[in-house]
C-alpha positions in Angstrom: 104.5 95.6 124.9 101.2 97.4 125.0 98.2 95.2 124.1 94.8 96.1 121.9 93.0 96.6 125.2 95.0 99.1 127.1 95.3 101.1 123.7 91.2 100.6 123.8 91.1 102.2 127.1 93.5 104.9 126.3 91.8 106.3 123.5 88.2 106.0 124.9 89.3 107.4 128.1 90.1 110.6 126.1 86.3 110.5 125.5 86.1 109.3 121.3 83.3 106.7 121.6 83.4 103.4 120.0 81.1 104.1 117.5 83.9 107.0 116.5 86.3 104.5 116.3 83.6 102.2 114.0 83.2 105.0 112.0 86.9 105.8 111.6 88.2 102.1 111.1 85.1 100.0 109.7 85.8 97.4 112.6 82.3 96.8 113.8 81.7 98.6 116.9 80.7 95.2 119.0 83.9 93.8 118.1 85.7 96.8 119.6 83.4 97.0 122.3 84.8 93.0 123.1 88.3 94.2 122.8 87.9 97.1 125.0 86.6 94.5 127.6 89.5 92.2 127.3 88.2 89.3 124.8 91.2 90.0 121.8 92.1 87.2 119.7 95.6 86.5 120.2 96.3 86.9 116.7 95.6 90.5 117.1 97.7 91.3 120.0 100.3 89.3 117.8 100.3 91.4 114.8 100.0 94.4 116.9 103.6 93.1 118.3 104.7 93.0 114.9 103.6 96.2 114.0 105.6 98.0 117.2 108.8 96.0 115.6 108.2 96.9 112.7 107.5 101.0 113.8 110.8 100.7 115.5 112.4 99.5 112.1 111.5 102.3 110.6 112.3 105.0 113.1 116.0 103.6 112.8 115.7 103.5 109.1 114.4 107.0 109.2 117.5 107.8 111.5 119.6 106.7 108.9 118.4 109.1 106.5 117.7 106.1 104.5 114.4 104.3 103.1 113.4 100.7 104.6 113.4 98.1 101.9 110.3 97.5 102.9 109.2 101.3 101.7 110.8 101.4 98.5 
């Protein structure tokens, strides 16, 4: 599973700047700037886990043709 960091580097190596991503996402851009060097809370990399689940859930739902019951 992709962590918070390499996500970091992939969107600032497509040159948007962190301050871009502040702007964007109101997470204060020293707080991004720790992530992008490495320093995540696990908790984050956690619920960014649950998240990928939880976008896989939904593409199967979607495959369906029917609603998650968490979308209803």
């Amino acid at each position: 599973m992709i962590n918070v960091t390499t996500m970091l580097k992939v969107i600032l190596d497509s040159g948007i700047k962190q301050i871009q991503i502040e702007a964007e996402t109101g997470i204060p851009q020293p707080r991004i700037s720790r992530w992008a060097n490495g320093d995540v809370c696990a908790a984050v990399n956690d619920a960014l886990v649950i998240q990928q689940i939880y976008e896989k859930v939904v593409a199967k739902e979607r495959r369906k043709k029917k609603k998650p019951a968490l979308l209803t």
